[in-house]
C-alpha positions in Angstrom: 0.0 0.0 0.0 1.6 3.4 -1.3 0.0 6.2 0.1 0.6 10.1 -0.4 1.5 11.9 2.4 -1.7 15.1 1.7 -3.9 12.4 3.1 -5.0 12.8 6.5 -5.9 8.9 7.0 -7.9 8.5 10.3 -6.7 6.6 13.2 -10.1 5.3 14.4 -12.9 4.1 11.8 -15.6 7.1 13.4 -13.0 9.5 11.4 -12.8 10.2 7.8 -9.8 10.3 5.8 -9.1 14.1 4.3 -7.1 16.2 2.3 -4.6 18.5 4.0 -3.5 22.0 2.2 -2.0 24.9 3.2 -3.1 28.7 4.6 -0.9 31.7 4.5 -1.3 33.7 7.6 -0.6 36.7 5.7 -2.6 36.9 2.5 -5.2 34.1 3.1 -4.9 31.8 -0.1 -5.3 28.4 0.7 -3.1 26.0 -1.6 -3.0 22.1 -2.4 -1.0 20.7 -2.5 0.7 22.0 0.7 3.8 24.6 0.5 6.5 26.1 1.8 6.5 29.3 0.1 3.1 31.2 -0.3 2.5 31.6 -4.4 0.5 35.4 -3.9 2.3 37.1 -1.2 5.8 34.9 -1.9 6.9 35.0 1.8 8.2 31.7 3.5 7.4 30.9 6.9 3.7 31.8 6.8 1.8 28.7 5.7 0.2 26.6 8.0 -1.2 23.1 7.1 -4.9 22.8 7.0 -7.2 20.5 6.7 -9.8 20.7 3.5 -13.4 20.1 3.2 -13.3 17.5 0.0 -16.2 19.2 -1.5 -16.0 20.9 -4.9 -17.2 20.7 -8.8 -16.3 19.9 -11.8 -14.5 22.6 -13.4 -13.4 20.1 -16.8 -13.4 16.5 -17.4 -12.2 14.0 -19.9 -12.8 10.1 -20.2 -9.3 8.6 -21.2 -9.4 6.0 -23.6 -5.5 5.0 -22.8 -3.9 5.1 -19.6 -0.5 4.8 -18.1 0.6 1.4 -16.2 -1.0 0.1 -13.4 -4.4 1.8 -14.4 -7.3 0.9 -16.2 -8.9 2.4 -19.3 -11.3 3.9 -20.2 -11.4 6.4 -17.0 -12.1 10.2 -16.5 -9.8 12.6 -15.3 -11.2 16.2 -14.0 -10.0 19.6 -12.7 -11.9 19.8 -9.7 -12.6 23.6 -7.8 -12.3 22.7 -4.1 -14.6 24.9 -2.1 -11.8 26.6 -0.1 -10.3 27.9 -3.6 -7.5 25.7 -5.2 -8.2 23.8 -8.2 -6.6 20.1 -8.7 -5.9 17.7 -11.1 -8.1 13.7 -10.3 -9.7 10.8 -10.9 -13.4 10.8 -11.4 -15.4 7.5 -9.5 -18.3 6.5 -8.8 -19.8 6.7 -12.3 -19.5 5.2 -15.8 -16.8 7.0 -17.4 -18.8 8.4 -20.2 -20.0 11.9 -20.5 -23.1 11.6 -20.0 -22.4 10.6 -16.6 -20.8 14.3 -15.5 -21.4 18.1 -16.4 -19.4 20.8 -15.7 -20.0 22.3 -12.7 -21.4 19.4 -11.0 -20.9 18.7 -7.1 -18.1 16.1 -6.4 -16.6 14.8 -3.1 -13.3 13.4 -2.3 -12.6 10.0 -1.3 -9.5 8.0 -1.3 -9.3 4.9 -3.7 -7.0 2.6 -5.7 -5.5 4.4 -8.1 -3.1 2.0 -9.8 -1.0 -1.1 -9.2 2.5 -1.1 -9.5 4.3 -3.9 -11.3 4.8 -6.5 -7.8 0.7 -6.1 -7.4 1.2 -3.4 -5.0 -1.7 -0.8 -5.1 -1.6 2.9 -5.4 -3.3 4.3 -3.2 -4.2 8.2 -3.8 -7.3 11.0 -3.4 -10.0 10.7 -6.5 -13.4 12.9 -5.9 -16.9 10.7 -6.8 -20.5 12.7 -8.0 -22.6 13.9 -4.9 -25.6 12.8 -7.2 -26.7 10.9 -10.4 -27.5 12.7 -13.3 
């Protein structure tokens, strides 16, 4: 099991896993993933880890039709706009990947999932964001 270290897994089953980012104290952005270095105000030493909701939409998608090793096509890959602000790059589940299955806009959560599986059968293990609802 490979895991990312921006995921908050939780230590007791009540808990949910989550995404952590990053606030600057001085300017307010909020980043994912987490830095050093704030990107507005460009001043070190000023963000501070944060935990993020794992809501957002769907800002664009795509349904790949060939994928890299370890992962199975056909799947759909999406810039998701997180509620706090920052906009990432995932893995659409929870639906067919077609396109009639997702619009943009669309509410999505994040969940953490299999992602890929290495060459030794080990499995990837990373954030992807599923629909809130069915169309």
């Amino acid at each position: 099991l490979i895991a990312p270290s921006h995921i908050c897994f939780p230590s007791s089953p009540s808990e949910k896993p989550y995404l952590i980012g990053s606030k600057c104290s001085l300017c307010g952005i909020i980043t994912f993933p987490q830095r050093k270095v704030c990107p507005a105000c460009v001043k070190g030493e000023t963000m501070k880890p944060i935990p993020l909701s794992g809501k957002g939409k769907i800002d664009s998608f795509s349904i790949s039709h060939v994928a890299p090793p370890g992962i199975k096509a056909p799947y759909i890959q999406s810039w998701v706009k997180l509620a706090e602000g920052p906009r990432i790059f995932s893995i659409i589940t929870g639906c067919e990947p077609s396109e009639k299955a997702l619009r943009i806009g669309m509410d999505v959560e994040f969940t953490v999932g299999k992602l890929a599986e290495d060459e030794e059968g080990n499995d990837w293990i990373g954030y992807q964001f599923r629909p809130v609802a069915k169309i």
